[in-house]
C-alpha positions in Angstrom: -25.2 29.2 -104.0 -21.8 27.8 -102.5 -18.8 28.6 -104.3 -15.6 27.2 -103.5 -12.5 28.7 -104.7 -9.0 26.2 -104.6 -5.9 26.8 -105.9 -3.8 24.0 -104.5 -4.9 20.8 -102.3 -1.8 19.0 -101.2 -2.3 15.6 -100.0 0.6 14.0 -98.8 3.1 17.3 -99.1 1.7 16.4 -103.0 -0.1 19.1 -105.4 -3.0 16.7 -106.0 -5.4 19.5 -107.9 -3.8 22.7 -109.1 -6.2 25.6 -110.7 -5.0 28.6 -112.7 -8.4 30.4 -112.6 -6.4 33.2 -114.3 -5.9 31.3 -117.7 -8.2 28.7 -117.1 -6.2 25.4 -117.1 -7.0 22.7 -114.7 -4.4 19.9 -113.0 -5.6 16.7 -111.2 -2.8 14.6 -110.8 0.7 15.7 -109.2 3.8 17.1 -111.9 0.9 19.2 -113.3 2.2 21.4 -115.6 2.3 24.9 -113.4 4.6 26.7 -116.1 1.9 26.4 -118.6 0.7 29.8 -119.6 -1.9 28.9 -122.4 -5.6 29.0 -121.4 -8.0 26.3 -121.2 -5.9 23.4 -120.6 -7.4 20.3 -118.9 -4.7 17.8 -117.5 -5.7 14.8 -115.2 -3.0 12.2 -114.6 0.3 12.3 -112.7 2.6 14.8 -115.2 -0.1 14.5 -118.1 0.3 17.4 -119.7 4.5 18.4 -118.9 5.9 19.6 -122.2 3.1 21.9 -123.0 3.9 25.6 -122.4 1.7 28.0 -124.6 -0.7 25.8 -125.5 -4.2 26.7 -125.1 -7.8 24.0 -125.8 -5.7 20.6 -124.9 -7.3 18.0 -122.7 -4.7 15.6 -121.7 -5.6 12.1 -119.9 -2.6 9.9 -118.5 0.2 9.7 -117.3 3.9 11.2 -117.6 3.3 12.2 -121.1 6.5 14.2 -121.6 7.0 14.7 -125.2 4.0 17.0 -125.8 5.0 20.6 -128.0 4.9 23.1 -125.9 2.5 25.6 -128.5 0.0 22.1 -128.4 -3.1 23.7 -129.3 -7.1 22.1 -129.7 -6.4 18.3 -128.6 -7.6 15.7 -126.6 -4.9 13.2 -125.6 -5.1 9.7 -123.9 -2.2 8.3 -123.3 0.3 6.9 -121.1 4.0 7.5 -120.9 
């Protein structure tokens, strides 16, 4: 059994994949969200998921989605900008 544990990779001085295996939320993309403190928060896009704070059970696909309530709670979101 391999297991791999990452918090950060950088690529180009760039948080490309962020994981807060504490609360369970997941950022691929860089401007992930790392002031969210919900739990099981999926983002993948460049700043997908900024705006959400306490949020927990969000899957947000896209990019720069800014707007988002921060208490966002049980959605799945595609959309850019």
């Amino acid at each position: 059994m391999l297991v791999l544990t990452i918090q950060t990779l950088r690529i180009d001085n760039v948080d490309a994949v962020k994981f807060d295996v504490d609360n369970f939320n997941y950022f691929f993309g860089p401007s992930g969200n790392e002031t969210m403190t919900g739990t099981n928060n999926l983002s993948i896009g460049k700043g997908a998921s900024q705006g959400i704070t306490t949020g927990s059970g969000n899957t947000v696909i896209g990019s720069n989605i800014a707007t988002l309530n921060s208490a966002l709670e049980n959605n799945v979101i595609l959309a850019n900008g």
